[in-house]
ROLODO-959643 format. One record per atom (N, C-alpha, C): x negated, y, z. Coordinates in steps of 0.1 Angstrom, whole numbers, padded with zeros to 4 digits, always signed. Atoms other than C-alpha are relative to their C-alpha. Example, Ala and Ser with C-alpha at 12.3 -4.5 7.8 and 13.67 -1.06 7.14 Angstrom:
residues 2
-0009-0012+0000-0123-0045+0078-0009+0012+0000+0009-0011+0000-0137-0011+0071+0008+0011+0008
//
This chain:
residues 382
-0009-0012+0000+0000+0000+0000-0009+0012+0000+0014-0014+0002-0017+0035-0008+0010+0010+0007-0004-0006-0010-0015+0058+0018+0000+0018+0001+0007-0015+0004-0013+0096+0021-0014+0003+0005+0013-0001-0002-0047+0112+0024+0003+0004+0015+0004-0004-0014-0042+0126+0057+0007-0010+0008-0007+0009-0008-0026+0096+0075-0012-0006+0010+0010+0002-0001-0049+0090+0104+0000-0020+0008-0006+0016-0001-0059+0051+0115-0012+0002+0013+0014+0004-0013-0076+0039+0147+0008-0012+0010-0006+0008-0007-0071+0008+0162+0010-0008-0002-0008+0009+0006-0049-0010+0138+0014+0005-0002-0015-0013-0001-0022+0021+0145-0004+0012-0011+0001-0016+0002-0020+0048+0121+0011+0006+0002-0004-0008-0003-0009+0080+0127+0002+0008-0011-0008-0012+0016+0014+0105+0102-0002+0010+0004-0003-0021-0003+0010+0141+0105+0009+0003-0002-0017-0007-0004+0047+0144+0101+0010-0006-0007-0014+0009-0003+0079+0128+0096-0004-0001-0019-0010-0001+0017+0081+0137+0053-0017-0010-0007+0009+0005+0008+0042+0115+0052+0009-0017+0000-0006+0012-0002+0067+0084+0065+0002-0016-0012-0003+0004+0015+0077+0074+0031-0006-0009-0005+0015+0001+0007+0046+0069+0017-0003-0019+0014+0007+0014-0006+0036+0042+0047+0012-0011+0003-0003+0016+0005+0065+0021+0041+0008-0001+0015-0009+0003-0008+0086+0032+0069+0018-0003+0002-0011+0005+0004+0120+0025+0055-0001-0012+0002+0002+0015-0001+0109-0013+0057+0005-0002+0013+0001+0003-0017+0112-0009+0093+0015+0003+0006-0008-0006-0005+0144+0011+0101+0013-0012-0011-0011+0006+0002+0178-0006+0100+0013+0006-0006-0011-0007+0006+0215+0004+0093+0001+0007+0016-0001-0008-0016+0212+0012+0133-0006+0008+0005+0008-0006-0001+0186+0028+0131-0004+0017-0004+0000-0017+0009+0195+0065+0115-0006+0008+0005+0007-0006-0011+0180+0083+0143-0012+0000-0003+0016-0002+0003+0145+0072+0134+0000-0002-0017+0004+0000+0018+0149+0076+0092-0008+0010-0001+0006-0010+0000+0127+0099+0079+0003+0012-0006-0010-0012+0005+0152+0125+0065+0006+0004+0021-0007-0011-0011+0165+0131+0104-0010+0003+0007+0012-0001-0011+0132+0127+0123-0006+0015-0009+0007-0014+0008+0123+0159+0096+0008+0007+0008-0009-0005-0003+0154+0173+0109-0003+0005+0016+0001+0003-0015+0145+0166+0147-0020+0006+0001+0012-0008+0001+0108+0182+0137+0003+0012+0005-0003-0013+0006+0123+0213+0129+0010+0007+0012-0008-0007-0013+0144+0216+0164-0004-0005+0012+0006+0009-0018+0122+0192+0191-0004+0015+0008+0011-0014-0011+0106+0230+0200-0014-0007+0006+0012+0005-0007+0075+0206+0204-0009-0007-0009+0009+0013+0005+0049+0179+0192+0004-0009-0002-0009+0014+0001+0064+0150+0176-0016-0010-0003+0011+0009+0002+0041+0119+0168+0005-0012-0006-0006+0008+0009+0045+0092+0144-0008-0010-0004+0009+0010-0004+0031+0060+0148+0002-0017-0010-0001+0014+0006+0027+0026+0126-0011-0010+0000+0009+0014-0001+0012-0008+0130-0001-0009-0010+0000+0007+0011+0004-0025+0099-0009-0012+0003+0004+0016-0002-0009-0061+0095-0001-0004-0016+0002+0003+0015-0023-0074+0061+0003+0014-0009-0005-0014+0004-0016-0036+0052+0012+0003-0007-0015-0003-0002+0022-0038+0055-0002+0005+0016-0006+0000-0014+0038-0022+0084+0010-0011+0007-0006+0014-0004+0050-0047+0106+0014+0010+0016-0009-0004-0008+0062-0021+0135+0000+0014+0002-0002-0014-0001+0069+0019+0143+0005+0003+0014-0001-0005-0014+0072+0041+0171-0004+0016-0001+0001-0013+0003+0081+0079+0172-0001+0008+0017+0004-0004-0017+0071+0100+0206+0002+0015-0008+0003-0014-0009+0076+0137+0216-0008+0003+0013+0002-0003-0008+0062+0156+0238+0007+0013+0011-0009-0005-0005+0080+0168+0266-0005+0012+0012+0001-0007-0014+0078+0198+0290+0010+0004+0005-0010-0005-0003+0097+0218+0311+0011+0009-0010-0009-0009+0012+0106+0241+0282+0003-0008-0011-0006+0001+0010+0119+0221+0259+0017-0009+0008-0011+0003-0001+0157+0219+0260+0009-0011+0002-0011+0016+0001+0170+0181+0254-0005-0010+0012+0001+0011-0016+0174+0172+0290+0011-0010+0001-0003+0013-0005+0191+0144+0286-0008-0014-0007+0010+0005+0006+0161+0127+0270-0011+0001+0009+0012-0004-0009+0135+0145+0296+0000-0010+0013+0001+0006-0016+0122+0120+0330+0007+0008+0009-0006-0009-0011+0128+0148+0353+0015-0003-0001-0014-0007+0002+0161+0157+0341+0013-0012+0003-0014+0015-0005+0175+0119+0342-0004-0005+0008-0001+0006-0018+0163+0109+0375+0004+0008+0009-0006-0009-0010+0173+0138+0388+0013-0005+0003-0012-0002+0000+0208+0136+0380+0002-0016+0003-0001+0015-0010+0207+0094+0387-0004+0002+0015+0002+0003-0016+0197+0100+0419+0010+0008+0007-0014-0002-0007+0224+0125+0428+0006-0004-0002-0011+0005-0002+0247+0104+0416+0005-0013+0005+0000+0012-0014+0232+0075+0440-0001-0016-0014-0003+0007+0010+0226+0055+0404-0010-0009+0007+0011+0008-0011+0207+0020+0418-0015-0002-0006+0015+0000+0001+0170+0024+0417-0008+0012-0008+0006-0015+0002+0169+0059+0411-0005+0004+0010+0005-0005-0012+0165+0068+0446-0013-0006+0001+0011+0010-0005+0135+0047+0449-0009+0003-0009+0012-0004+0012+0115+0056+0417-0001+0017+0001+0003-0017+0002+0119+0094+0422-0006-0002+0013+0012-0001-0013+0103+0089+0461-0013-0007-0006+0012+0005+0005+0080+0064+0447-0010-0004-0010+0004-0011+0014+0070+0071+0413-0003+0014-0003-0002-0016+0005+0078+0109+0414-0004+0008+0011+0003-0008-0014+0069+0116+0449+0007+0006+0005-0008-0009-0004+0099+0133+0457+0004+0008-0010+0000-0015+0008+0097+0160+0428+0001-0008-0014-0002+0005+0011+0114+0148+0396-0011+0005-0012+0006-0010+0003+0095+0176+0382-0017-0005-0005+0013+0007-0005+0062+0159+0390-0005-0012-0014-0001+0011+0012+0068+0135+0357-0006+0008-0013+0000-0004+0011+0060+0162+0332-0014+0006+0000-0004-0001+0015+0044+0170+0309+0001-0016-0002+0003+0013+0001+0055+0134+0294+0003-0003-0013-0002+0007+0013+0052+0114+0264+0009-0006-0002-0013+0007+0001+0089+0104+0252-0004-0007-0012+0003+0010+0016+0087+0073+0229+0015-0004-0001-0009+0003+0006+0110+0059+0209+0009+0006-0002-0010-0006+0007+0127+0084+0197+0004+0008+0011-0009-0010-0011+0144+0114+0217+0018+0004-0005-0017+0001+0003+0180+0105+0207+0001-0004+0007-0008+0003-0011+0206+0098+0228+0005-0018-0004-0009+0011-0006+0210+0058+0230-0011-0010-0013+0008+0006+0006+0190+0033+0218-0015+0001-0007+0013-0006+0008+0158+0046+0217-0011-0013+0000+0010+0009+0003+0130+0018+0206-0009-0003-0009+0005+0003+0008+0105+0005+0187+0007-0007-0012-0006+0004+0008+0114-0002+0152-0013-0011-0006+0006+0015+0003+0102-0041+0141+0003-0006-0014-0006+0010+0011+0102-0060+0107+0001-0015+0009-0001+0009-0003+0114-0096+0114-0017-0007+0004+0011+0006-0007+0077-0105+0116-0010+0006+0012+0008-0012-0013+0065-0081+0142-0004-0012+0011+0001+0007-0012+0049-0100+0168-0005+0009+0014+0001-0007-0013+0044-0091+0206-0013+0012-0001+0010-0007-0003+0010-0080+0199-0004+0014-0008+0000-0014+0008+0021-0053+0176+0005+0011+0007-0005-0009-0008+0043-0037+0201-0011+0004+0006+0010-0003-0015+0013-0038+0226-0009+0013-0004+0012-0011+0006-0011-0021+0202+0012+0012+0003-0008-0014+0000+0016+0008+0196+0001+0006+0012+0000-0012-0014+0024+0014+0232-0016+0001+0013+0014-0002-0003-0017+0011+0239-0004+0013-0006+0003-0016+0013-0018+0039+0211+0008+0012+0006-0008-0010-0006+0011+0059+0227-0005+0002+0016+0006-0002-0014-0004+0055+0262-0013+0009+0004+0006-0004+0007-0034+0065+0248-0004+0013+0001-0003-0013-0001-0024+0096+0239+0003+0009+0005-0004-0010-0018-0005+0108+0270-0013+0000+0007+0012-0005-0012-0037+0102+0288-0013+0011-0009+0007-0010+0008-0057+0125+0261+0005+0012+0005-0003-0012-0002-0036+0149+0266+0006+0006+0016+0002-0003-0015-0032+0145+0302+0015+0006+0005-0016+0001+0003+0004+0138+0302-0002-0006+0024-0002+0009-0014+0021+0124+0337+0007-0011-0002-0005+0016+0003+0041+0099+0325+0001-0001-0014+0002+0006+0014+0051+0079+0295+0012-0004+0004-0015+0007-0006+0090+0071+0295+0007-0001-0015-0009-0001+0011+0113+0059+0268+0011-0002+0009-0012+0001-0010+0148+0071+0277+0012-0008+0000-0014+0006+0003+0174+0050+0267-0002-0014-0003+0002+0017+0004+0161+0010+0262+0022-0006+0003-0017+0010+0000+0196-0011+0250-0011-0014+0010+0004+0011-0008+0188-0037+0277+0001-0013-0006+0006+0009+0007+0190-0062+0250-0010+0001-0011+0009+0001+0006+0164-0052+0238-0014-0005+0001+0003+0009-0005+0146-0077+0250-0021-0004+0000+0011-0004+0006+0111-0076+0232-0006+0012+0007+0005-0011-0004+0107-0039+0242-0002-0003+0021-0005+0001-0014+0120-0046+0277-0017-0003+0007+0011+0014-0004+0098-0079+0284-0016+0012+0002+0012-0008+0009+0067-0054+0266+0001+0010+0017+0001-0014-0012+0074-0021+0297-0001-0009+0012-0003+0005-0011+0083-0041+0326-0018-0008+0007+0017+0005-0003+0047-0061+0322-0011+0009+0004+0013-0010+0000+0028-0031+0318+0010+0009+0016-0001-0004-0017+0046-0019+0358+0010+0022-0005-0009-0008+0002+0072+0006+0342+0013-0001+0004-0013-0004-0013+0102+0017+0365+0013+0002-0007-0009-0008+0010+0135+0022+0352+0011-0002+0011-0010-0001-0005+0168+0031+0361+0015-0003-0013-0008-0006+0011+0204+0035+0343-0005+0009-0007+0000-0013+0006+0203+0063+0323+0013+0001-0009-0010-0004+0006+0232+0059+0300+0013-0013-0004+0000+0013+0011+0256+0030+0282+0009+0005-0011+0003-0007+0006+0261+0034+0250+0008-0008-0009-0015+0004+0005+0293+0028+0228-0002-0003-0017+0000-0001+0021+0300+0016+0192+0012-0007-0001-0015+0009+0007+0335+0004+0174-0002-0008-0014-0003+0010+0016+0335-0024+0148+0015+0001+0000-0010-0003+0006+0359-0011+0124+0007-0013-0004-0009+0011+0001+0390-0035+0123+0003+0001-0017-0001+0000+0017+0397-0047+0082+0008+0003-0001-0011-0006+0006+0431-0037+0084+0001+0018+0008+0002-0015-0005+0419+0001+0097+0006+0006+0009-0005-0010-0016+0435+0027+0120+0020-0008+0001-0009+0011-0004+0468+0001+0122-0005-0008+0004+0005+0007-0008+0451-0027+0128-0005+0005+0015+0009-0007-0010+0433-0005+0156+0006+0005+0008-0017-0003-0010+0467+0009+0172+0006-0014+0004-0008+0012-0001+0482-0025+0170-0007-0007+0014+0006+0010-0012+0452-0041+0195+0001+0009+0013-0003-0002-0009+0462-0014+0221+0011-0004+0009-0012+0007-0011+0482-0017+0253+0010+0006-0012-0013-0006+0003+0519-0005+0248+0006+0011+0006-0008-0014-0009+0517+0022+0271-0014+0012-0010+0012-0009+0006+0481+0036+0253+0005+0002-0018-0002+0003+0021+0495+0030+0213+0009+0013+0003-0011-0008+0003+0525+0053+0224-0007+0011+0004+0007-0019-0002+0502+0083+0243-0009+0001-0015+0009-0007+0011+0479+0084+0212+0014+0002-0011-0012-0009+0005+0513+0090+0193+0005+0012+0002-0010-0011-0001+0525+0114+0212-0014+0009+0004+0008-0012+0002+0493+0132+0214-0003+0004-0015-0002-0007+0016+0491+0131+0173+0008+0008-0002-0010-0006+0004+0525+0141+0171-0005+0018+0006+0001-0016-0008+0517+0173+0197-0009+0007-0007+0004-0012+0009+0489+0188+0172+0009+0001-0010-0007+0001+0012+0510+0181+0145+0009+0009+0001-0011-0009-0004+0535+0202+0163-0006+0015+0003+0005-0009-0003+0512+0228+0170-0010+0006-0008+0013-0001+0013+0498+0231+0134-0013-0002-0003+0014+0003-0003+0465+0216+0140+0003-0011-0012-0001+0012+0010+0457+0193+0108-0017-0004+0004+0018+0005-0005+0418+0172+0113+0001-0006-0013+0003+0011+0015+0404+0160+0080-0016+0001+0002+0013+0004+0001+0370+0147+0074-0002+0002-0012+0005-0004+0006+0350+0165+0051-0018+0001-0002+0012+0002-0004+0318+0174+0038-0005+0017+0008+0011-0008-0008+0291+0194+0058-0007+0016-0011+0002-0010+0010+0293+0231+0038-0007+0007+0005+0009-0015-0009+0269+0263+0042+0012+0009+0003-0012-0012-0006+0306+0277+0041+0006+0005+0019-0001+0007-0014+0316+0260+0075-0011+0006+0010+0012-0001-0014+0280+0269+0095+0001+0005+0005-0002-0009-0013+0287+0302+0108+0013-0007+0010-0013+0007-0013+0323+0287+0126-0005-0009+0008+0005+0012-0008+0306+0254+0132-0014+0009+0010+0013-0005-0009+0274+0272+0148+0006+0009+0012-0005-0005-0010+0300+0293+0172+0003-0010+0007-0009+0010-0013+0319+0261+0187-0015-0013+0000+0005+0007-0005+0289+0241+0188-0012+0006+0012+0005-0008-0012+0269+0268+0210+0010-0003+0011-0011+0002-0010+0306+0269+0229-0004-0013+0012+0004+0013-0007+0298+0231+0239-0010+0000+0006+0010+0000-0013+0264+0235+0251-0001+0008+0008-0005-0005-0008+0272+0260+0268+0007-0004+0016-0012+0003-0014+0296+0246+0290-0007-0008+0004+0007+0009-0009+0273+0219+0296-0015+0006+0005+0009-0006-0009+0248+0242+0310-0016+0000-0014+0009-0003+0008+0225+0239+0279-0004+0014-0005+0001-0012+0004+0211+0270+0266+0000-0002-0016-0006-0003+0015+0226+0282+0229+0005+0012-0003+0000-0012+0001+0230+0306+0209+0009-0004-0013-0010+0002+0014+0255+0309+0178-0010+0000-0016+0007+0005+0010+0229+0315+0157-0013-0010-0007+0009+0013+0001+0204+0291+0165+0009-0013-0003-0008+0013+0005+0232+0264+0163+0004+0001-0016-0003-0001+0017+0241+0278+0127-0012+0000-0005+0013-0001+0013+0207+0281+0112-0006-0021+0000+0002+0017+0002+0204+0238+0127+0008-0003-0014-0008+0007+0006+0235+0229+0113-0002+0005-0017+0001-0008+0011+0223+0252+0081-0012-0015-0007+0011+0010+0003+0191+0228+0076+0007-0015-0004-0002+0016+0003+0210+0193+0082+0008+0002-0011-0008+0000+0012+0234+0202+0053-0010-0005-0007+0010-0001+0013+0202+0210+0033-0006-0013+0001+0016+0011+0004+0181+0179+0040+0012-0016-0002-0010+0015+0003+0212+0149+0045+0011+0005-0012-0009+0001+0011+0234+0160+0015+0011-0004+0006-0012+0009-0005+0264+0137+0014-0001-0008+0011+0006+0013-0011+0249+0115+0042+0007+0010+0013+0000-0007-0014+0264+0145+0067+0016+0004-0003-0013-0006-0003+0303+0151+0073+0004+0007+0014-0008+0000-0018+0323+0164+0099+0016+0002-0004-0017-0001+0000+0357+0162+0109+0004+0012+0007-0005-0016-0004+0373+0197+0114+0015-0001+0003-0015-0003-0002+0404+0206+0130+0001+0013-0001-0006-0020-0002+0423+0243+0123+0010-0003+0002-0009-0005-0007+0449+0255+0134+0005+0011-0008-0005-0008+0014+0471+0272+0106-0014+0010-0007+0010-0007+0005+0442+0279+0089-0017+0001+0006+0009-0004-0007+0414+0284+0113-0004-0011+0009+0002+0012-0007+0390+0262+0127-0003+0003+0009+0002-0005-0017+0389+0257+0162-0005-0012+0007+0006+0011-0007+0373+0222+0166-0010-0010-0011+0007+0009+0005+0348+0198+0151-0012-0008+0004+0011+0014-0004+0329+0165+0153-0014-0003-0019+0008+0001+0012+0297+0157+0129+0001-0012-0002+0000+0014+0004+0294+0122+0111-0012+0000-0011+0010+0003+0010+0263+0109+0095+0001-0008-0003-0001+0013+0005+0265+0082+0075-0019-0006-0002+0010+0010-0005+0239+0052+0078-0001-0011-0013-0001+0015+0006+0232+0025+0049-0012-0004+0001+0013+0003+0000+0207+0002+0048+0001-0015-0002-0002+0016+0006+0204-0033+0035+0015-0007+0002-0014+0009+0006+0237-0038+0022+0011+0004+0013-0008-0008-0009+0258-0018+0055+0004+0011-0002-0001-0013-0001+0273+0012+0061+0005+0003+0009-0009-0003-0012+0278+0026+0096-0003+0013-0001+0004-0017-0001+0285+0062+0106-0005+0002+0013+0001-0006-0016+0275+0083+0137+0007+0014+0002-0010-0015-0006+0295+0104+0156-0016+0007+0009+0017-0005-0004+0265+0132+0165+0005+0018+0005-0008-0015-0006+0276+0173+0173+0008+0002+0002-0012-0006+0001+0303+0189+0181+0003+0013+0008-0001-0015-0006+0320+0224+0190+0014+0001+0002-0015-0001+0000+0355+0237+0203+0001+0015+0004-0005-0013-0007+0372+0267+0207+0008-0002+0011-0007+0005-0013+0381+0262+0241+0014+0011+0002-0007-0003-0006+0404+0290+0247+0014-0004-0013-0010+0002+0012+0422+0281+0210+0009-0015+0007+0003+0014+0001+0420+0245+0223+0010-0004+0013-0013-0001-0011+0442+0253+0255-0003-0014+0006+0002+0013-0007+0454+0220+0267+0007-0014-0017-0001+0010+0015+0457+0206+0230-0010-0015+0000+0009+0012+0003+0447+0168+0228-0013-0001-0009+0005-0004+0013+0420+0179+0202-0010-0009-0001+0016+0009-0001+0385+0156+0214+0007-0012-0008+0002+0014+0008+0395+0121+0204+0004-0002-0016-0006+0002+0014+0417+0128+0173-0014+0010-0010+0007-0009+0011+0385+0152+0157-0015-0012+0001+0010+0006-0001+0360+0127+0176+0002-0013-0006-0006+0012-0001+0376+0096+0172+0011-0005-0011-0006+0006+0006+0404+0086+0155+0005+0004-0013+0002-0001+0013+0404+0105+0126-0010-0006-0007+0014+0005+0005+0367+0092+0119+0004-0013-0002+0000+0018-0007+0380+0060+0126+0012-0001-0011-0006-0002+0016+0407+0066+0098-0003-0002-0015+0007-0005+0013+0383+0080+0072-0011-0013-0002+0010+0009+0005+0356+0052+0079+0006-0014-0008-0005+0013+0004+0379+0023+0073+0004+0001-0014-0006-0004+0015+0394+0042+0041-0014-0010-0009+0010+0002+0007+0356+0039+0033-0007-0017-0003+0002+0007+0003+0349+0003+0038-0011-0003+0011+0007+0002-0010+0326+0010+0070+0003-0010+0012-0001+0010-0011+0316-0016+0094-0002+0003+0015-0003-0002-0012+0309-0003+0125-0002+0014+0002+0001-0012+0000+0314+0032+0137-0009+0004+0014+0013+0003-0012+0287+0040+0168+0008+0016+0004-0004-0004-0008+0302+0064+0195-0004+0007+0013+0014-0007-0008+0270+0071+0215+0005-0003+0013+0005-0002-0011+0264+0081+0248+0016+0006+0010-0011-0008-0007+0292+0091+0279+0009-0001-0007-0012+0000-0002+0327+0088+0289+0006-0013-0005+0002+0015+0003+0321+0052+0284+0013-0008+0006-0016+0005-0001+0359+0041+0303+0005+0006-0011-0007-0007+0010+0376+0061+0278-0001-0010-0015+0004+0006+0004+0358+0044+0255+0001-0014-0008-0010+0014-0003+0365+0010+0263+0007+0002-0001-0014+0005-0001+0400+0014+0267+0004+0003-0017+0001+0003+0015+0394+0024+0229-0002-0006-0010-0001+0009+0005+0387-0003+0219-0019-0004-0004+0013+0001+0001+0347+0002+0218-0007-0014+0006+0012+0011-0011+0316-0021+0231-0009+0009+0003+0011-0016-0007+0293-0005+0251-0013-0014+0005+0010+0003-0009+0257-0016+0267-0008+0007+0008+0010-0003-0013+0233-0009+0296-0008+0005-0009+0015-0003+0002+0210+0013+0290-0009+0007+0008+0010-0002-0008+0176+0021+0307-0011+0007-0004+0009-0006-0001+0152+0048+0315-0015-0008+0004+0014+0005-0004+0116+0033+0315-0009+0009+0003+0010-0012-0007+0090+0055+0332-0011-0008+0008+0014+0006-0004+0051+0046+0337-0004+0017+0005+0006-0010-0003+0036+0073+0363-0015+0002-0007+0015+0000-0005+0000+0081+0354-0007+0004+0004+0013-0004-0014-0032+0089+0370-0001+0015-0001+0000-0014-0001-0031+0124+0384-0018+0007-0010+0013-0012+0007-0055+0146+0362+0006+0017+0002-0002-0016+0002-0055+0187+0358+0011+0002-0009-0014-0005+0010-0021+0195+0341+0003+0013+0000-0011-0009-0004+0000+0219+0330+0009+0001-0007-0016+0008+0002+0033+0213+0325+0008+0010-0015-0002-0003+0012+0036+0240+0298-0009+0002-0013+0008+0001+0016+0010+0234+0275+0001-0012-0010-0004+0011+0015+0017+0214+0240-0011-0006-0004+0006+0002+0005-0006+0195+0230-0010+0002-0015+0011-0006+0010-0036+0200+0207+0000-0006-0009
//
């Protein structure tokens, strides 16, 4: 395989200088239909808004890649704390989650805080973050990778090394952290719907008889209140609206946003996923006042979507049913029209969820302390 000129190698791992050299080393081989999160059209995407150091990592064997592994670098200043150590042991430990209490005293020393600056691997998406394997990947390819990512945290004089989200069957990765004396806790679980063949009927039909008639009578109630939701594509028309109600959202969850930093993102993902990027919009005679994003996923012979942004006008949005029919069950309409197999539903509010007919799994924050050196917790690496 011929490689770009700047792709560097050491140790049987090379290293990309940035998500768009991916291509070239034959990282598509590696990534699945579940895998959208780490393609190298969104990890450009996730360049262009980490606010940090990304790192991009492949283990080749007979000079195929055999496995992959993408890391950030994390401080206090960068925004996506629910990906950050600190930020999710914090909040497991106030919420008494089991064996948080115990790794933030004896890992963290008390001070969640105490974890950073850290090397996030496997991706800083929300829910199954891991190394990506061809069928022949063996153990000793993982090792090298997270010998290479380890590596590097201690170069740069990292404090820990945490991937935030391990699917607990992931079994490989698991087996691989746990040996090397990595800690973990919950951190999230993590939802997906296999689309029923006979679509959003079939999908009414397998509810109770008290749940089939409230999602009725909450359809009916936009429907009464001129709210229509269709799934469309992802326009530069749309971005200013969409970049108000998706600031709205972080907002309320204490993120810091701005209308126009959320419109200049949503401006880029149009440009770089094309057709591969929908959302489902609701207005309201005319005027939008809610929306969910959808990226579509193919990959040897599948097609799943992801439900991934979203924004609302809350004061529009009153006490209107609006989340599941813009998140959920319109998507869940439009995907089946389409012929899609499973629709993935991420992260939180995992009962709700369930009673929707989802599957969900365990997932786990892994966190390796390391050896105290001279830090500082806002410098980016070199």
């Amino acid at each position: 395989m011929s490689l770009p000129h700047d792709v560097q190698s050491r140790d049987g791992v090379l290293a990309a200088p940035d998500a768009a050299a991916l291509v070239g080393m034959g990282w598509n081989d590696l990534a699945g239909v579940e895998d959208f999160f780490q393609t190298p059209r969104w990890l450009a995407v996730q360049e262009r808004n980490s606010g940090t150091t990304m790192d991009f990592l492949v283990r080749q064997r007979d000079g195929e890649p055999v496995a992959g592994l993408v890391a950030a670098w994390a401080t206090d200043s960068v925004p996506w704390l629910l990906a950050r150590p600190d930020a999710m042991l914090t909040r497991a430990a106030e919420e008494d989650v089991p064996e948080a209490v115990s790794i933030l005293a004896e890992v963290a020393e008390g001070d969640a805080s105490s974890l950073l600056p850290s090397l996030v691997c496997g991706g800083r998406h929300l829910g199954r973050t891991r190394m990506l394997t061809t069928p022949g990947a063996r153990p000793g390819d993982l090792a090298a990778l997270l010998d290479h990512a380890e590596g590097l945290a201690d170069e740069r004089k990292a404090a820990s090394v945490c991937f935030p989200h391990v699917d607990v069957r992931d079994l490989s990765l698991v087996e691989l952290l746990e040996s090397r004396g990595y800690r973990s806790h919950t951190s999230a679980h993590y939802a997906w719907l296999p689309i029923p063949p006979g679509g959003w009927e079939e999908f009414l039909a397998g509810m109770s008889k008290h749940r089939r008639r409230r999602v009725r009578l909450e359809r009916r109630a936009l429907a009464d209140a001129g709210v229509e939701v269709t799934v469309e594509p992802l326009t530069q028309e749309l971005v200013p609206r969409l970049g108000e109600l998706d600031s709205n959202l972080l907002k309320k969850y204490g993120n810091p946003a701005s209308p126009e930093h959320s419109a200049g993102l949503l401006s880029w993902i149009a440009d770089v996923m094309g057709d591969d990027v929908m959302v489902s919009v609701a207005r309201q005679n005319g005027v939008v006042i809610g929306f969910g994003m959808v990226l579509r996923s193919r990959a040897r012979g599948e097609e799943h979507w992801f439900g991934h942004r979203a924004g609302f006008d809350y004061e529009a949005q009153g006490k209107l049913p609006l989340y599941y029919d813009v998140l959920y069950y319109r998507v869940l309409e439009a995907a089946a029209e389409a012929g899609v197999s499973v629709l993935h539903a991420g992260i939180g509010s995992v009962e709700a969820k369930l009673a929707r007919g989802c599957q969900a799994s365990e997932e786990r924050s892994y966190v390796l302390r390391l050896p105290r050196k001279d830090r500082d917790r806002r410098t980016a690496p070199r």
